[in-house]
N, C-alpha and C positions, 0 to 999 in steps of 0.2 A: 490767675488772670486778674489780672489791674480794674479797677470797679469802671475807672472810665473807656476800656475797652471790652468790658462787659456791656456797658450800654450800648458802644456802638455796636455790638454783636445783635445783641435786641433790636437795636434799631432796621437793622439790615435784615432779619430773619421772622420778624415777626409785626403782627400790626397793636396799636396802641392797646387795644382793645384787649389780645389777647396776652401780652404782658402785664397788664392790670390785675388780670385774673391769676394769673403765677403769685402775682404778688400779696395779695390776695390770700392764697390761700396757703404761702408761709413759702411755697417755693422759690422763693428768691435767694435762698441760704444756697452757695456755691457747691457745689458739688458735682461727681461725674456719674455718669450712667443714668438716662431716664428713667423718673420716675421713684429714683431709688431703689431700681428692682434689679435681680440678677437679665443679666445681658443671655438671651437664648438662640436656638437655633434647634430651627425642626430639621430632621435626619431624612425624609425623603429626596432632598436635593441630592443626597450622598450616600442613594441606596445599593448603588453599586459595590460599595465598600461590603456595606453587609451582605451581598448578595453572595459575595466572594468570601465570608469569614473575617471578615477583618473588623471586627465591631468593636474589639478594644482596641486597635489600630484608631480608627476614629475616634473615638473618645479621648484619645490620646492628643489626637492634631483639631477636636474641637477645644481643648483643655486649654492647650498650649497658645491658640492664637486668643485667648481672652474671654470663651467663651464659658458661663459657669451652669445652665440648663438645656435642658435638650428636651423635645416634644419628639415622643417617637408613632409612630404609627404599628397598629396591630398589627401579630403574625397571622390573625386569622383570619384578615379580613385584606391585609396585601402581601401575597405572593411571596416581595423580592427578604421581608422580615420571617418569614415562616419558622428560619432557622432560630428566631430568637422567641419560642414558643415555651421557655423557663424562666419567670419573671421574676424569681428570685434571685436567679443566674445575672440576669437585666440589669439589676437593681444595685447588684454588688458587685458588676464590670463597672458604672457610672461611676459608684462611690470610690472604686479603685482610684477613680481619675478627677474626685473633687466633684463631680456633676451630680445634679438632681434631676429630678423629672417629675411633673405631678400632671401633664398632659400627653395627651396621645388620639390621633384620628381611628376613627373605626368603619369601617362600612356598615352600609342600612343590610347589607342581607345578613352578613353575619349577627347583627345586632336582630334579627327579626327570628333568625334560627336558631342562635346558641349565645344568647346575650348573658345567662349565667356563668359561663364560661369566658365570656368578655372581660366581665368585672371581676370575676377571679383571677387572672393574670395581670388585669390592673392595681387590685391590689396587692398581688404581691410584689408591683415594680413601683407602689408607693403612688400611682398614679390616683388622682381625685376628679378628673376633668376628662370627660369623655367627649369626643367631638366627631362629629360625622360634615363630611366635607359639602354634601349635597343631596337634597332629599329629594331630587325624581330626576329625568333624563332630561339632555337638551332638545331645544324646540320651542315650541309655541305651545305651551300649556294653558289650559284651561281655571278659571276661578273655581270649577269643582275640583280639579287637577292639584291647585294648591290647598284647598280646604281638606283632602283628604289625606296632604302629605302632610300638613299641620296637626293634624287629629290624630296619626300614626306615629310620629314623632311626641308627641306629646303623653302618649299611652307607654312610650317607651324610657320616655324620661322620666316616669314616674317610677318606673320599676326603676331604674339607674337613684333615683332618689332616695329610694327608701333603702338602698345596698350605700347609701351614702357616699355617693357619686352626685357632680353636678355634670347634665347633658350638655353640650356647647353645640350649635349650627353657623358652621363655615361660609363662605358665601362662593360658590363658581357658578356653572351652566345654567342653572335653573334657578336658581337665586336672584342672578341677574338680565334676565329674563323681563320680560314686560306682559301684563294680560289688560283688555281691554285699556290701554292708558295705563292700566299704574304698575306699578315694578313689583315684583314679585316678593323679593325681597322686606319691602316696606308689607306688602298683606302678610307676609310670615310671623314679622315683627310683632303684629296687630293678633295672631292666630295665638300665635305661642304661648304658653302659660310662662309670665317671668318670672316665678317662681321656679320654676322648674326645666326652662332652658333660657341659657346666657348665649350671644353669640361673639365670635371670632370674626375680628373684620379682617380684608385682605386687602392691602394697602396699593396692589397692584391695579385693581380695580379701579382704582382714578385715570386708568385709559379708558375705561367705559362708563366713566361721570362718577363715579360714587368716592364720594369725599369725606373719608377718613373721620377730620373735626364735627363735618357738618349733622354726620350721623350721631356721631358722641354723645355732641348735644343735643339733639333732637330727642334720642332717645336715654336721658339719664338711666343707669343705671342697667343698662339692655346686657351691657359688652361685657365682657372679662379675659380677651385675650385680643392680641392682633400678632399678623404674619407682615415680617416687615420686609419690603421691597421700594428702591425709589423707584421714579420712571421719569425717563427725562421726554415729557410731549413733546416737545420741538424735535426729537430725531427722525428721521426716516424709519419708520418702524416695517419689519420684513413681513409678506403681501400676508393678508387675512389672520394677521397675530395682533390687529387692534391698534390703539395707536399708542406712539412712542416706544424705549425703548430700554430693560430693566438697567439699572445704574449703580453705584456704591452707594449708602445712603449719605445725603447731604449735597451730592453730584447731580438730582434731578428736582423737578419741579413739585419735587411733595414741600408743603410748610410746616415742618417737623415742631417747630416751637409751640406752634397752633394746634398741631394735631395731641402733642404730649399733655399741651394743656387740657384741651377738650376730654382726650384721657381718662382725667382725673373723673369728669362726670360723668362719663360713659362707665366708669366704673372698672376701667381695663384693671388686672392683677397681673397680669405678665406679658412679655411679647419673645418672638423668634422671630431671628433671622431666616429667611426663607429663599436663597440664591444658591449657585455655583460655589465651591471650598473660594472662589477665590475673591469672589463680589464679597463673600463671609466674612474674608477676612479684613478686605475695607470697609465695608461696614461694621464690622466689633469694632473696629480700632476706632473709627468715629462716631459711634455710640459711646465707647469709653470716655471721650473729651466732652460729649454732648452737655453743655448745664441747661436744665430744666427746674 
């Protein structure tokens, strides 16, 4: 790419402000893939694959369309992975196909009943980042409600700690959530020891206000991973699914140049693709071209 159609790409995709800070901070050197990081994709979207046996089949057709890590999710704690309960097995289907893995979602029960057992199968699939999607049920929770999922959570990342695991907290139903005025989310942030839990933004959540950069910054250091999804607000989004409507990335209303930069301070180490095999594979492909 030619430097003066580099600029106008900047120009078009980002605000003064946030090219500054690219620059700034030596990212201006060309290159593809944000951030400089392997290009991922978490495997729930395509757990049917596994559900059916076909797990080096996938690995195979994540490989092939440019993907080079993968976030997978427990067998012990979702259902449709059960079958993949040998993590040594795990470990050395991925590497068959070039792929790494050093995350993966778990559930709070599993994690409350047989959490030594958790971290045992993560590490044998090499995984370091443990992540739980959401720590209580949806609804209208309570500020005891979230103090007490903070204080649970935190008791358990400690043991995740000291097995030499870092804990991660996702953000869905309860996350995003509001109590007396303020988001639930943001008191989590405020509860959590960050030492001892990072969290995973989800990019999709910009149809229910929460803005990817804004958080970054706000909270240096907080993040270490995000699930990527565009969403295009302006669509007709289908009745009670929130608004807008999921897209290839670069195709909707997220500001990607902003968000990658923010990024950096939020402290992100990786991201996944988190769509359909087929959203996947327009967004690898334009992740691949993305300069950050």
């Amino acid at each position: 790419m030619s430097e003066m159609s580099r600029r106008d790409f900047l120009k078009q995709t980002a605000s003064e402000a946030a090219v500054a800070g690219l620059l700034a901070s030596g990212a201006a050197a060309v290159r593809a893939n944000p951030l400089g990081l392997p290009i991922g994709s978490q495997t729930w979207p395509h757990r049917q694959m596994i559900k059916e046996g076909h797990f080096a089949a996938l690995a195979k057709t994540l490989a092939d369309i440019g993907v080079q890590a993968v976030e997978m999710c427990s067998p012990f704690g979702y259902a449709d992975f059960a079958m993949l309960a040998d993590g040594k097995q795990v470990r050395q289907i991925l590497a068959d196909h070039g792929l790494t893995c050093v995350s993966s979602h778990f559930g709070m029960k599993e994690l409350r009943e047989k959490q030594s057992a958790s971290i045992a199968w993560a590490k044998d699939v090499g995984i370091t980042q443990m992540i739980v999607a959401s720590l209580g049920a949806e609804g209208n929770p309570t500020i005891d409600d979230v103090k007490r999922a903070a204080e649970e959570y935190n008791k358990i990342a400690a043991v995740a700690a000291a097995a030499g695991m870092q804990q991660g907290l996702h953000n869905e139903g309860f996350e995003v959530s509001t109590v007396d005025g303020q988001r639930t989310y943001d008191m989590l942030i405020g509860l959590l020891d960050p030492k001892l839990v990072k969290f995973q933004f989800q990019m999709s959540t910009i149809s229910q206000g929460f803005v990817a950069h804004e958080y970054f910054t706000k909270y240096p250091g907080r993040f270490y991973s995000m699930h990527i999804q565009d969403i295009d607000l302006k669509a007709p989004s289908p009745a009670g699914s929130g608004q807008g409507v999921q897209v290839p990335v670069g195709k909707g209303s997220i500001d990607w140049v902003k968000t990658f930069a923010a990024a950096r301070i939020g402290g992100v180490k990786n991201y996944f693709v988190e769509q359909t095999m087929e959203l996947t594979k327009q967004s690898v492909a334009a992740l691949k071209t993305m300069k950050t």
